[in-house]
N, C-alpha and C positions, 0 to 999 in steps of 0.2 A: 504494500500500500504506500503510494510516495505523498500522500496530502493526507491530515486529521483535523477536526472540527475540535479546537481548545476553549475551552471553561475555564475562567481564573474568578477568584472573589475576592477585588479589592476591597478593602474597609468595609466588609458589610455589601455589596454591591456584586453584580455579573456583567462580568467582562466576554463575550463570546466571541474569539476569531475564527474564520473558513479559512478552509482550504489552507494548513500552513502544512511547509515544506517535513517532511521526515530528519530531511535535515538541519533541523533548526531545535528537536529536539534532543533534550539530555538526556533520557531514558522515562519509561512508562514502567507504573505500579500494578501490581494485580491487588487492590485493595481486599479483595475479597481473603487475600491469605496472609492480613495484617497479623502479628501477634505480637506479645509483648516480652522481651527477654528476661525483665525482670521480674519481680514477685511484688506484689502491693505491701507492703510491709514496713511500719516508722523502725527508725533506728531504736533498741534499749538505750535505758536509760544509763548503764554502766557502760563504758566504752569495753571494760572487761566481762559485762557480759558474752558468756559463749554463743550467744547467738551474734554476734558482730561478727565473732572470729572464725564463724565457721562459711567457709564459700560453697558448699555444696547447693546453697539456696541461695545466690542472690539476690536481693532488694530493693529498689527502694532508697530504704534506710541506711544500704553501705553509701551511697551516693548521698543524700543527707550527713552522715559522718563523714565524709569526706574535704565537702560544702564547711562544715563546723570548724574541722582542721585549719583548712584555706583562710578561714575567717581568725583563725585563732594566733595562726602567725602572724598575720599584719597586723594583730594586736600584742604580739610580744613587746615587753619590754627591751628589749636590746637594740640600739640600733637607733636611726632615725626614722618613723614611719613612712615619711614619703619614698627611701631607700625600698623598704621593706611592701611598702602598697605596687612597686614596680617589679617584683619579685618574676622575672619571666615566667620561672617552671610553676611558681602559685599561680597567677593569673593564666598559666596555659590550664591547667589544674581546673582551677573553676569553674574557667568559660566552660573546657570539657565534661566536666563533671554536671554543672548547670545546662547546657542543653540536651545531656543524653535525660536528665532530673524531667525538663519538661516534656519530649518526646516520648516517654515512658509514662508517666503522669497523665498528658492526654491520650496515650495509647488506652490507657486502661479504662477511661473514662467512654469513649468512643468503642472499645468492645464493652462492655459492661460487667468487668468485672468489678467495679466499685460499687455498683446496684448490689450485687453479691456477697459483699465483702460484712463485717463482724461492723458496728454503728461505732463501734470503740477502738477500733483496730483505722476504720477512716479518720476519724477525729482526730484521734493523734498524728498521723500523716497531715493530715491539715494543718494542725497545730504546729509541727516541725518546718512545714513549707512557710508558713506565715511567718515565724518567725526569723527566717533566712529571709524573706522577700518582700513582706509587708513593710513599708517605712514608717508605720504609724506605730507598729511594734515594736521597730525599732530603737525609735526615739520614747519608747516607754521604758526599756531597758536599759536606754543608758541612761535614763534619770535614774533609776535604780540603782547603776551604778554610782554617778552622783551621791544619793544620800550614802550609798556604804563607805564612801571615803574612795571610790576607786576614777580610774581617769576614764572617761567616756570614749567607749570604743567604735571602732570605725567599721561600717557595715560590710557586707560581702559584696554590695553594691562599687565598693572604691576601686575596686580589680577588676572588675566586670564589665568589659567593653559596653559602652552605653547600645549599641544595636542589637549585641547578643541578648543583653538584661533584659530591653524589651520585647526581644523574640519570645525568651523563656515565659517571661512575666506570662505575656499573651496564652502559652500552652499550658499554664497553669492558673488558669483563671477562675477556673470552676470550682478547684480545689481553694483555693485564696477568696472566694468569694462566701463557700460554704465555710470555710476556718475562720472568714471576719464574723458570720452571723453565730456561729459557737460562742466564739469572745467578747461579742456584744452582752450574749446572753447570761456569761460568765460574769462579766464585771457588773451587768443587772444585782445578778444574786449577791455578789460582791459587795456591791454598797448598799442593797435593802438588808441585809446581814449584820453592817459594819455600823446601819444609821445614820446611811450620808457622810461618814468618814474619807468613806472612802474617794466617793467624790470630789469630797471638798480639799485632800490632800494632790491629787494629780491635779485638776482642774486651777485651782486656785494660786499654785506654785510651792504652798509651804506645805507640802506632804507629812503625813502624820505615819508613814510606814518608812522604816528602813530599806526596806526590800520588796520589790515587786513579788505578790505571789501568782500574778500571770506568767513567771520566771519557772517557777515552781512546779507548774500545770505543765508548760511547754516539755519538760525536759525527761 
């Protein structure tokens, strides 16, 4: 066949061109035998737990702990951060690690196995992606750090070529969309619990918690 009829969907929108040349394409998908290599699964909460160390099942969640690590050294103390946010093999790290995160993410969402999945086993996969890629969550956490005496750390965002971040962002939206309406729901209970403490401590500036326990929840 030397001509195909191409479908694209910019922003929400259809794009239809005729007749384009065989050679003009980069290769054709059989979507029908899309699968997903990884397992839907958040990373544990011990890095030593044996389910991180064991590869017979990949995750997910190794890619989440990975993402964690990436984040973790360009918050090391040693060094100058702007040094250290330039870190070639980190930033190769993440970007890679962050787009295999969102094409696995939406693979699974798109077959259905997230329909399928444990309400609790989603949750914290939401949970874990939020708070690597939400910035509202982010900047909740380093107030947190803030109150604990520690120095406000720099997101996974700093590494993260700005076109890949919003690639990924995009194939993970559903997931980040579902994880903001958990955390809404969380910090609801949080301050009718607390009696408006709680609110009045983030909101306000002069927080009346040490520590984030949305901190707590995530991890």
């Amino acid at each position: 066949r030397q001509t195909w009829d191409v479908e694209s969907y910019p922003n929400g929108g259809i794009d239809t061109k005729r007749r384009v040349p065989s050679s003009l394409l980069a290769g054709m998908e059989d979507v029908a035998k899309r699968k997903c290599l990884l397992q839907y699964a958040p990373t544990q909460k011990l890095i030593s737990d044996e389910r991180n160390l064991v590869l017979d099942n990949i995750s997910i969640g190794h890619l989440i702990l990975a993402l964690r690590w990436c984040r973790q050294h360009v918050n090391a103390k040693t060094g100058e951060r702007s040094q250290l946010a330039s870190n070639p093999l980190v930033r190769c790290l993440a970007e890679r690690a962050a787009s295999i995160l969102g094409l696995e993410v939406s693979l699974h969402y798109e077959l259905g196995t997230v329909r399928s999945t444990d309400h609790d086993v989603v949750r914290r996969v939401n949970a874990q992606i939020l708070e690597l890629f939400d910035e509202e969550v982010s900047r909740r956490l380093d107030l947190a750090s803030l109150l604990s005496g520690e120095e406000p750390s720099m997101g996974l965002k700093a590494i993260v070529d700005e076109d890949v971040w919003n690639a990924v962002v995009a194939e993970l939206q559903e997931g980040l969309t579902s994880g903001r309406q958990d955390d809404e729901a969380f910090l609801k209970q949080l301050e009718e619990s607390s009696g408006g403490m709680y609110a009045a401590g983030w909101g306000g500036g002069a927080a009346k918690r040490r520590m984030s326990p949305f901190r707590g929840r995530l991890m």
